[in-house]
C-alpha positions in Angstrom: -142.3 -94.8 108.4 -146.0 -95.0 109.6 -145.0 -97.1 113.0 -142.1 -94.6 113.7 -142.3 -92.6 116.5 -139.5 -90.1 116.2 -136.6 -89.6 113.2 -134.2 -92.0 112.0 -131.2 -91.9 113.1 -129.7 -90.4 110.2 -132.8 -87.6 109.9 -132.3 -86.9 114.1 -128.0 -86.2 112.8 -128.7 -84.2 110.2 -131.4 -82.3 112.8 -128.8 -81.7 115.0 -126.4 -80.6 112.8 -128.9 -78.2 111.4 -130.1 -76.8 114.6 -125.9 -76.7 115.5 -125.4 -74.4 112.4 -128.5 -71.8 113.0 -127.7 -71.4 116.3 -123.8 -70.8 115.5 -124.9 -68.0 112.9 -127.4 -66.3 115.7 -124.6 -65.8 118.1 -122.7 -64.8 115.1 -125.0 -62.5 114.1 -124.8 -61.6 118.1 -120.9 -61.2 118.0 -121.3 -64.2 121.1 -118.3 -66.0 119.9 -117.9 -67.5 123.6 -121.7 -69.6 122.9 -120.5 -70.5 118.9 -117.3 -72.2 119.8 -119.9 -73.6 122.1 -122.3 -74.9 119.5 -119.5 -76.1 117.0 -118.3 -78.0 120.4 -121.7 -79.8 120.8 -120.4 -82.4 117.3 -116.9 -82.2 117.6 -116.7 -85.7 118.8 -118.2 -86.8 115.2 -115.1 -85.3 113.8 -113.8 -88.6 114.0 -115.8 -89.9 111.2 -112.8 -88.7 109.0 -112.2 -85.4 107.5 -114.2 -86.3 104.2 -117.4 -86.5 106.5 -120.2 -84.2 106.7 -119.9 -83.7 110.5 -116.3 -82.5 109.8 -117.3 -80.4 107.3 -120.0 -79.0 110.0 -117.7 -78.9 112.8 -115.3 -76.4 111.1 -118.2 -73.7 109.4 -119.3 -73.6 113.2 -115.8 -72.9 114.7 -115.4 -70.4 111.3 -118.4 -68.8 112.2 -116.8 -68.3 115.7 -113.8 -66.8 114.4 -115.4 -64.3 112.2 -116.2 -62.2 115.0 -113.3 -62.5 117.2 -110.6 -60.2 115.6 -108.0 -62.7 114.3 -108.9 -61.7 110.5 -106.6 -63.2 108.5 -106.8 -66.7 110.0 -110.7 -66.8 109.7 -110.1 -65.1 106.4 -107.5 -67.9 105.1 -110.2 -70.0 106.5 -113.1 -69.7 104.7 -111.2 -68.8 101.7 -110.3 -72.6 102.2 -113.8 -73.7 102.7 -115.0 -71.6 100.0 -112.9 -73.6 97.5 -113.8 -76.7 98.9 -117.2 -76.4 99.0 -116.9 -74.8 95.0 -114.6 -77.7 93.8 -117.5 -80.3 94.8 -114.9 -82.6 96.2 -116.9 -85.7 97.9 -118.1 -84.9 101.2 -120.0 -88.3 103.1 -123.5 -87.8 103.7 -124.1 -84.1 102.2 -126.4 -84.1 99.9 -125.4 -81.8 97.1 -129.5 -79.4 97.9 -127.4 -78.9 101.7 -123.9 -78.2 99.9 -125.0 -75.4 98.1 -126.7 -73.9 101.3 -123.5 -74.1 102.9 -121.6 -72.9 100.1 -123.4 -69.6 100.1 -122.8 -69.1 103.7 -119.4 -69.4 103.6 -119.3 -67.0 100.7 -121.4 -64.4 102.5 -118.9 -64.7 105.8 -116.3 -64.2 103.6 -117.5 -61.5 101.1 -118.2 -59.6 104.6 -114.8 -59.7 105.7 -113.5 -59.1 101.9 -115.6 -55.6 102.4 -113.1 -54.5 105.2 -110.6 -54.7 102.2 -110.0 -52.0 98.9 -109.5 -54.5 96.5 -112.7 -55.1 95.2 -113.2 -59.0 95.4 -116.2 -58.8 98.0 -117.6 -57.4 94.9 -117.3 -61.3 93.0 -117.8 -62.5 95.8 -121.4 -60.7 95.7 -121.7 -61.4 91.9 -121.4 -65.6 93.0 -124.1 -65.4 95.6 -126.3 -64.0 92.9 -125.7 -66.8 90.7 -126.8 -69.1 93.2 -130.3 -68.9 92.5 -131.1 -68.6 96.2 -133.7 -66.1 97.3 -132.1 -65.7 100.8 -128.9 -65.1 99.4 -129.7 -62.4 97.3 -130.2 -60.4 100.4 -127.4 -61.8 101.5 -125.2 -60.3 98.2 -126.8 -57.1 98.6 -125.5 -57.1 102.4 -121.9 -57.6 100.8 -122.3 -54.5 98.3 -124.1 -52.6 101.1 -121.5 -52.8 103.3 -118.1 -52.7 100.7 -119.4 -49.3 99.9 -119.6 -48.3 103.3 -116.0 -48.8 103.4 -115.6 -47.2 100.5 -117.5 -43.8 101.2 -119.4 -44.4 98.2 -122.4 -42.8 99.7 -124.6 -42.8 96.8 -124.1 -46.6 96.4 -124.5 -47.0 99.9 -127.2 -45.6 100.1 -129.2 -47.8 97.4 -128.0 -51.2 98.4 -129.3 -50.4 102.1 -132.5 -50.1 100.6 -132.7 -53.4 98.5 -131.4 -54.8 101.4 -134.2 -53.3 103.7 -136.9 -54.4 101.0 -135.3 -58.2 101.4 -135.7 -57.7 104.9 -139.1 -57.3 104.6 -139.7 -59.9 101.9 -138.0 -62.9 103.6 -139.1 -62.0 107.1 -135.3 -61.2 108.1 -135.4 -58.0 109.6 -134.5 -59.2 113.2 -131.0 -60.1 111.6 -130.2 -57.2 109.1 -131.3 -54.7 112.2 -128.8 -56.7 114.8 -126.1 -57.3 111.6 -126.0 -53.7 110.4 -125.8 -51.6 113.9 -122.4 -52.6 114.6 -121.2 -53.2 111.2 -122.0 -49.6 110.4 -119.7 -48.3 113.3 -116.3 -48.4 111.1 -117.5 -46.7 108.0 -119.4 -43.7 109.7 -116.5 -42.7 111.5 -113.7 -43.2 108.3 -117.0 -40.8 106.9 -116.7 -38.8 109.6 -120.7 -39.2 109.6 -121.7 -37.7 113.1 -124.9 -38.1 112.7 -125.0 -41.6 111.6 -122.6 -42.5 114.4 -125.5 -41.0 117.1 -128.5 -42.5 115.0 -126.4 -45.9 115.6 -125.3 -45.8 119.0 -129.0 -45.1 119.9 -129.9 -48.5 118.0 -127.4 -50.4 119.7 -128.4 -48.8 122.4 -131.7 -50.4 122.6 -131.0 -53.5 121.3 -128.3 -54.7 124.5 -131.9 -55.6 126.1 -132.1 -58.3 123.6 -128.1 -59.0 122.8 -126.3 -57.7 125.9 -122.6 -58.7 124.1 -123.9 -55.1 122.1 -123.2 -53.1 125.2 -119.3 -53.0 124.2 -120.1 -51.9 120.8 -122.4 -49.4 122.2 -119.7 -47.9 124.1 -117.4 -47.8 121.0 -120.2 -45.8 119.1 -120.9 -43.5 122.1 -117.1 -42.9 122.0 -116.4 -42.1 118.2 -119.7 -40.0 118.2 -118.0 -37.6 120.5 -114.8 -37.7 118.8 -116.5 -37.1 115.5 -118.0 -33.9 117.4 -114.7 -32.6 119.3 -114.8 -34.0 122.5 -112.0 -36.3 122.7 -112.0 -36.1 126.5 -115.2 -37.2 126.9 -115.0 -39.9 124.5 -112.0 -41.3 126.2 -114.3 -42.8 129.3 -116.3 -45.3 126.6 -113.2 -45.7 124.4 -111.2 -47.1 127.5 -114.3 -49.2 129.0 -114.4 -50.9 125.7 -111.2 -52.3 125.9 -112.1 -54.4 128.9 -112.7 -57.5 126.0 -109.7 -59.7 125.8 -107.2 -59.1 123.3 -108.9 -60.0 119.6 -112.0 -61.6 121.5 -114.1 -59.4 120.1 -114.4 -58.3 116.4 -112.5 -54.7 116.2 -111.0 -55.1 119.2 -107.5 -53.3 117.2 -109.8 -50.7 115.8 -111.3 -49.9 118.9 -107.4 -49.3 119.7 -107.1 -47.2 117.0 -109.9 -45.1 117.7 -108.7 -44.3 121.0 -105.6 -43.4 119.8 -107.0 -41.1 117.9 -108.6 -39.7 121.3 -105.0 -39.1 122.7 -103.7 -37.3 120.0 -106.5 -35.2 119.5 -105.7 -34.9 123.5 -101.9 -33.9 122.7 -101.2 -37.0 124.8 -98.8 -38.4 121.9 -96.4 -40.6 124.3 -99.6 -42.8 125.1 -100.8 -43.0 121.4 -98.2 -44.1 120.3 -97.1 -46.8 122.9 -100.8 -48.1 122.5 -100.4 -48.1 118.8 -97.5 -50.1 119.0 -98.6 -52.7 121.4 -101.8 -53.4 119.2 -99.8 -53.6 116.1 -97.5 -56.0 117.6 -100.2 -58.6 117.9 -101.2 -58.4 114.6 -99.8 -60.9 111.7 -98.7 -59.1 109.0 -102.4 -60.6 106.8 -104.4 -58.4 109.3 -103.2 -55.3 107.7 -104.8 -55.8 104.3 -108.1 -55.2 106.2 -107.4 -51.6 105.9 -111.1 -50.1 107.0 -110.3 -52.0 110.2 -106.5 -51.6 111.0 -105.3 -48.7 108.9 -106.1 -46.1 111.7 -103.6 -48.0 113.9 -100.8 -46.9 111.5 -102.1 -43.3 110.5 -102.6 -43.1 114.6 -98.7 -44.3 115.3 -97.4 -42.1 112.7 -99.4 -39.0 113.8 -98.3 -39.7 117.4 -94.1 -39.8 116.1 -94.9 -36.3 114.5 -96.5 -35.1 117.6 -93.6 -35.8 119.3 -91.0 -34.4 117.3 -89.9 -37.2 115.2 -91.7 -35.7 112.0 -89.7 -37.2 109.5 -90.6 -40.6 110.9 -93.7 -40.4 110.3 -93.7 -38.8 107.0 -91.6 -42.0 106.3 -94.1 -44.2 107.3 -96.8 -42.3 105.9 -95.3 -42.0 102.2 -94.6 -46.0 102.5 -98.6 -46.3 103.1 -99.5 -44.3 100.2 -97.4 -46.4 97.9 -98.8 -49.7 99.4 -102.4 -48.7 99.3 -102.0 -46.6 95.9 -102.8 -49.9 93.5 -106.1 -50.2 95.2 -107.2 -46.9 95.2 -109.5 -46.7 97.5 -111.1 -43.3 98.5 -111.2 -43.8 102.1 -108.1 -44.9 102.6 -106.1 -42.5 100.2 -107.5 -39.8 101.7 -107.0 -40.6 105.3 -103.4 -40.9 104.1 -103.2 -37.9 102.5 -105.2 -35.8 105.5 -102.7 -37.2 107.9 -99.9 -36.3 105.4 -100.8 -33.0 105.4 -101.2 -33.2 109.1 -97.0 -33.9 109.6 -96.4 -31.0 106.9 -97.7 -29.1 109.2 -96.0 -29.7 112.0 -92.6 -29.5 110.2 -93.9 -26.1 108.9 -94.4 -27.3 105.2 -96.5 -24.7 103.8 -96.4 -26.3 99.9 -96.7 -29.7 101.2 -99.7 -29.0 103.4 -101.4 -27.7 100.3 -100.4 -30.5 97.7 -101.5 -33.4 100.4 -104.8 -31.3 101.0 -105.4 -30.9 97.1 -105.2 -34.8 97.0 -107.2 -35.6 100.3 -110.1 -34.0 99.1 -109.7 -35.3 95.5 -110.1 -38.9 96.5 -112.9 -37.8 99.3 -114.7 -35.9 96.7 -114.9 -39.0 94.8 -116.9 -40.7 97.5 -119.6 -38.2 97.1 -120.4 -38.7 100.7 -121.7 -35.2 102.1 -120.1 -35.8 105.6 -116.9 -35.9 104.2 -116.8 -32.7 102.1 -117.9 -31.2 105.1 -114.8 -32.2 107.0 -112.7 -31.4 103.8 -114.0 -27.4 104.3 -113.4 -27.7 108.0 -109.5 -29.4 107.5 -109.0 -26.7 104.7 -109.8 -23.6 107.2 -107.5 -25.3 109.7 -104.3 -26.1 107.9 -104.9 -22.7 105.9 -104.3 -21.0 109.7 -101.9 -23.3 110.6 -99.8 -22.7 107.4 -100.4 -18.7 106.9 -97.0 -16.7 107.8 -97.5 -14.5 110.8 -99.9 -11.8 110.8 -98.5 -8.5 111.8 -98.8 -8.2 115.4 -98.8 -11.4 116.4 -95.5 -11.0 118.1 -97.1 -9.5 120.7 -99.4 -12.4 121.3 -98.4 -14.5 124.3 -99.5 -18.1 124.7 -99.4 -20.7 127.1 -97.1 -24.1 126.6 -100.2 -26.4 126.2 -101.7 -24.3 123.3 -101.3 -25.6 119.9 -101.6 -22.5 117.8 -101.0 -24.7 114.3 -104.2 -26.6 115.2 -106.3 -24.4 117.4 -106.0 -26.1 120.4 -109.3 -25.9 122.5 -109.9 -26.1 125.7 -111.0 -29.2 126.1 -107.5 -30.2 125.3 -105.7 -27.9 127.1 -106.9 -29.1 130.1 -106.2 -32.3 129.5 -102.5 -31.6 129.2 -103.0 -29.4 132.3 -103.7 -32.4 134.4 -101.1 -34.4 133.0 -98.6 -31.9 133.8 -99.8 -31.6 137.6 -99.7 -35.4 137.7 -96.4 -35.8 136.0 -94.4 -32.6 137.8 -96.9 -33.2 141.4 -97.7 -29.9 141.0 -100.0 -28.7 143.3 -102.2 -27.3 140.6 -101.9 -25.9 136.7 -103.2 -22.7 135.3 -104.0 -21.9 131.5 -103.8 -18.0 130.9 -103.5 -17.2 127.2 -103.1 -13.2 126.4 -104.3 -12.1 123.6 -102.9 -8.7 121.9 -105.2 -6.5 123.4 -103.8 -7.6 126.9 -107.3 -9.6 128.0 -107.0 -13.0 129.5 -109.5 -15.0 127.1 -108.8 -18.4 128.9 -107.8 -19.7 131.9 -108.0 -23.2 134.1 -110.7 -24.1 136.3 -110.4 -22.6 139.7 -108.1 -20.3 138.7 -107.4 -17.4 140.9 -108.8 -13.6 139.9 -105.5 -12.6 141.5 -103.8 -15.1 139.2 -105.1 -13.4 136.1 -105.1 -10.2 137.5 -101.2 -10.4 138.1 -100.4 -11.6 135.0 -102.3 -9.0 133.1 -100.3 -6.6 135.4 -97.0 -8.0 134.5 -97.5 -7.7 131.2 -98.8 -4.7 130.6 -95.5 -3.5 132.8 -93.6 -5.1 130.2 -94.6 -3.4 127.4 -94.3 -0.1 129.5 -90.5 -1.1 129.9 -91.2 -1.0 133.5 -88.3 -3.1 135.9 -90.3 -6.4 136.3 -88.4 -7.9 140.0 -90.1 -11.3 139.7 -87.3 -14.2 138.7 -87.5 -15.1 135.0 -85.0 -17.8 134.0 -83.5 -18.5 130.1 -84.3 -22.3 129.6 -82.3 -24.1 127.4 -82.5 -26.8 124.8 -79.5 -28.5 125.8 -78.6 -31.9 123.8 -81.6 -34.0 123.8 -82.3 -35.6 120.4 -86.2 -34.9 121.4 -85.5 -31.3 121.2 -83.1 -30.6 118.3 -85.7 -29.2 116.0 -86.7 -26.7 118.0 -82.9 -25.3 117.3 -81.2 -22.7 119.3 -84.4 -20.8 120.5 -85.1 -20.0 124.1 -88.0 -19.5 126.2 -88.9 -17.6 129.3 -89.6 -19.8 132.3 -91.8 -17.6 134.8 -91.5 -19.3 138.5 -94.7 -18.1 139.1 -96.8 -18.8 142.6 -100.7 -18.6 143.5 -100.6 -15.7 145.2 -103.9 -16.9 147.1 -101.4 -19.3 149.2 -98.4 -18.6 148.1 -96.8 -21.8 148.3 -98.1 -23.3 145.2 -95.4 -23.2 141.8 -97.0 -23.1 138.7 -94.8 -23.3 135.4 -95.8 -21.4 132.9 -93.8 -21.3 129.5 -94.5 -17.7 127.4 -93.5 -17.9 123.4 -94.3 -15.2 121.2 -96.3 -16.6 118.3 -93.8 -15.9 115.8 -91.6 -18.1 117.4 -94.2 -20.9 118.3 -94.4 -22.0 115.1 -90.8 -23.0 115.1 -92.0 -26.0 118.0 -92.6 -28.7 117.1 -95.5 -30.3 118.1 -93.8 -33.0 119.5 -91.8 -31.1 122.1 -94.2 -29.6 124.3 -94.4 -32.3 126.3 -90.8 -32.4 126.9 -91.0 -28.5 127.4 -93.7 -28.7 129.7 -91.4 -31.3 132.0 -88.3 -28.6 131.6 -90.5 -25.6 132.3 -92.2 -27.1 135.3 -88.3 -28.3 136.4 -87.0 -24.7 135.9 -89.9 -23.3 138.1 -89.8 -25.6 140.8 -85.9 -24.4 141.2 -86.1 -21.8 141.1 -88.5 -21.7 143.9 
């Protein structure tokens, strides 16, 4: 009235609950779940007005909002699924007036149609389709932001690539950019790397980059895209340092916080470090309720991860097992991404078990469903897989039995180097070597790669000892046959032996090195699994016979 000097008591509530629910979706928006639960906290005592009262109904979008970043999916899923109906069945809430219950009905709809996009079965789509109808001009962005992003889980990069602009032409129009800049940095994160998008990944690690001087909470997801950026470009080692930092988050206090798991299981097995990819793999899935698994763009790489780490160590029917029973679940929804993740991985444990035909039929169908996507990153990647498992599948090229490799080489993948030393220092840490070499001999008897530090006497001796070989010269240094024996690990590799060189840094000449020589013919017959079993026999068989 004329004489009042502030709001009525009723205005000054619904202020406060107003202020309570912006401030909620900023820290949202901010993945601060610590200062929403705080916000929603601020009117929980006016819960007690009864369930059917608006403060209630405030009280739990807050703590909703809250849980949508924190990675407990399913539960804030099942919870705004409930508010959604709720809100939608126009049951009789006290003291919301039915301009506010729409407001809040499309803001429930929009947290969950974002979540629904982490899913391949097409609701965020209605979901979308209801904000529209609506009639809200905020909310139109808001349904754009939903298609934007389910296509970005989709690969559909042409759709993608329009819905970003009507959503950056919103932005402009409603004076939101502030919040579809902050929203889409670390949303984007997931879908570049399932589009193995490199250079998207570095454009948005730069972003979030600069914004942690506005929202420092972005400095975790800052190190997650600084992490899968160098994995996207073949530097798993170096990827491993932000991939382990941002685990320092709580378990599912942070939104992707099993992703993030998945993505540096990834690391290890691109490391050849399969024991720790897969005990990491199964930790994280144990905390997960079975619901969390539909979310496939965020979890699925946990599963493809464990199964690739079983076939890496030997137990490749295990996870061809669990990779078949993933195609059959996901098949109905037919997503592109996910299909052909499955199916790349598939043809991944074909070829470790040495399945020529089936690395070419899970190939075929990888790159049918990426090619569907349209997404140029990812027919790249097809071209680059096909060269690969084309190598890895070829039978043996005349002359290669006269190739000598080291134990830590993976000939059916290429190895690298960045690997291979990797596994170097593993095996001096597990064996307490004093140090580990890589020599790999190549048929024209040059050393073409070696460990850091190495010795030029090292390389030179081993050149010399070769070459005597082929001469048929008497070679007097100890050379021992190591055997399989019994261990269920092993049985695949069969009734081959190897040679187990004792060999010693002739610069000191107290130093053991175990150094495991296979020609390539025979390599193949490894599984991929058992080299870090072989590595433990070969450095044992050295260290005797020292």
């Amino acid at each position: 009235g004329r004489r009042q000097v502030g709001p009525s008591f009723r205005e000054a509530m619904m202020l406060i609950f107003n202020v309570v629910s912006c401030l909620s979706g900023v820290y949202t928006i901010c993945i601060d779940a610590r200062r929403a639960h705080k916000c929603a906290a601020a009117i929980e005592p006016l819960t007690a007005l009864g369930k059917d009262h608006v403060a209630t109904l405030i009280h739990a979008f807050c703590l909703n909002l809250a849980g949508t970043v924190q990675d407990r999916l399913s539960t804030a899923y099942a919870r705004w699924e409930r508010m959604t109906d709720r809100l939608e069945a126009r049951t009789p809430i006290e003291g919301l007036p039915e301009h506010v219950r729409v407001l809040y009905l499309a803001g429930a709809l929009y947290a969950r149609g974002v979540m629904e996009c982490w899913r391949d079965d097409g609701h965020a789509l209605a979901i979308a389709d209801k904000l529209d109808g609506l009639k809200l001009k905020l909310y139109e962005m808001s349904a754009d932001q939903v298609r934007m992003m389910y296509y970005a889980n989709q690969g559909r990069q042409e759709l993608l690539d329009h819905y970003s602009k009507r959503v950056e032409m919103h932005a402009i129009q409603r004076g939101t950019a502030w919040q579809v800049e902050t929203w889409s940095a670390g949303a984007l994160i997931t879908p570049l790397l399932r589009m193995h998008d490199s250079l998207g990944m570095k454009h948005t690690a730069e972003r979030l980059r600069d914004l942690t001087t506005q929202v420092p909470m972005f400095s975790i997801y800052a190190q997650r895209a600084r992490g899968a950026h160098l994995l996207l470009r073949g530097r798993p080692a170096e990827a491993l340092a932000d991939l382990e930092r941002a685990r320092e988050e709580g378990p599912h206090e942070i939104v992707g916080w099993a992703r993030s798991h998945g993505v540096l299981a990834r690391a290890y097995n691109a490391l050849a470090a399969h024991a720790r990819a897969r005990t990491l793999c199964q930790e994280t899935l144990a905390t997960l309720d079975p619901g969390d698994l539909q979310f496939t763009a965020m979890n699925l790489g946990l599963e493809i991860e464990l199964a690739l780490a079983h076939a890496g160590l030997g137990e490749v029917a295990t996870a061809a097992d669990a990779l078949d029973a993933l195609l059959a679940k996901h098949a109905p929804h037919r997503g592109p991404l996910t299909m052909g993740a499955l199916h790349e991985a598939r043809a991944q444990v074909a070829l470790c078990a040495d399945d020529a035909k089936g690395v070419r039929h899970h190939h075929d169908e990888m790159e049918r469903w990426y090619r569907e996507t349209g997404c140029p990153s990812l027919l790249e990647h097809v071209q680059r897989l096909r060269r690969t498992h084309e190598r890895g599948a070829s039978e043996p090229q005349p002359g290669d039995d006269e190739a000598v490799h080291t134990l830590l080489h993976r000939l059916a993948h290429g190895g690298g180097q960045e690997r291979t030393l990797f596994g170097l220092d593993a095996i001096v840490e597990f064996a307490s070597l004093d140090r580990a070499y890589l020599v790999t001999v190549a048929n024209d008897s040059q050393i073409t790669e070696r460990g850091p530090s190495a010795p030029v006497e090292l390389a030179q001796w081993m050149q010399a000892r070769l070459e005597a070989e082929r001469n048929g010269d008497e070679v007097t240094e100890a050379v021992s046959e190591l055997s399989m024996g019994d261990d269920p690990n092993l049985t695949a590799v069969g009734e081959l032996h190897f040679r187990a060189l004792p060999l010693f840094d002739p610069a000191s000449g107290d130093a053991p090195i175990g150094l495991l020589v296979v020609p390539a013919e025979r390599a193949r017959s490894i599984p991929h699994g058992a080299l870090d079993l072989l590595a433990a026999r070969v450095v044992e068989s050295a260290r005797e016979a020292s």
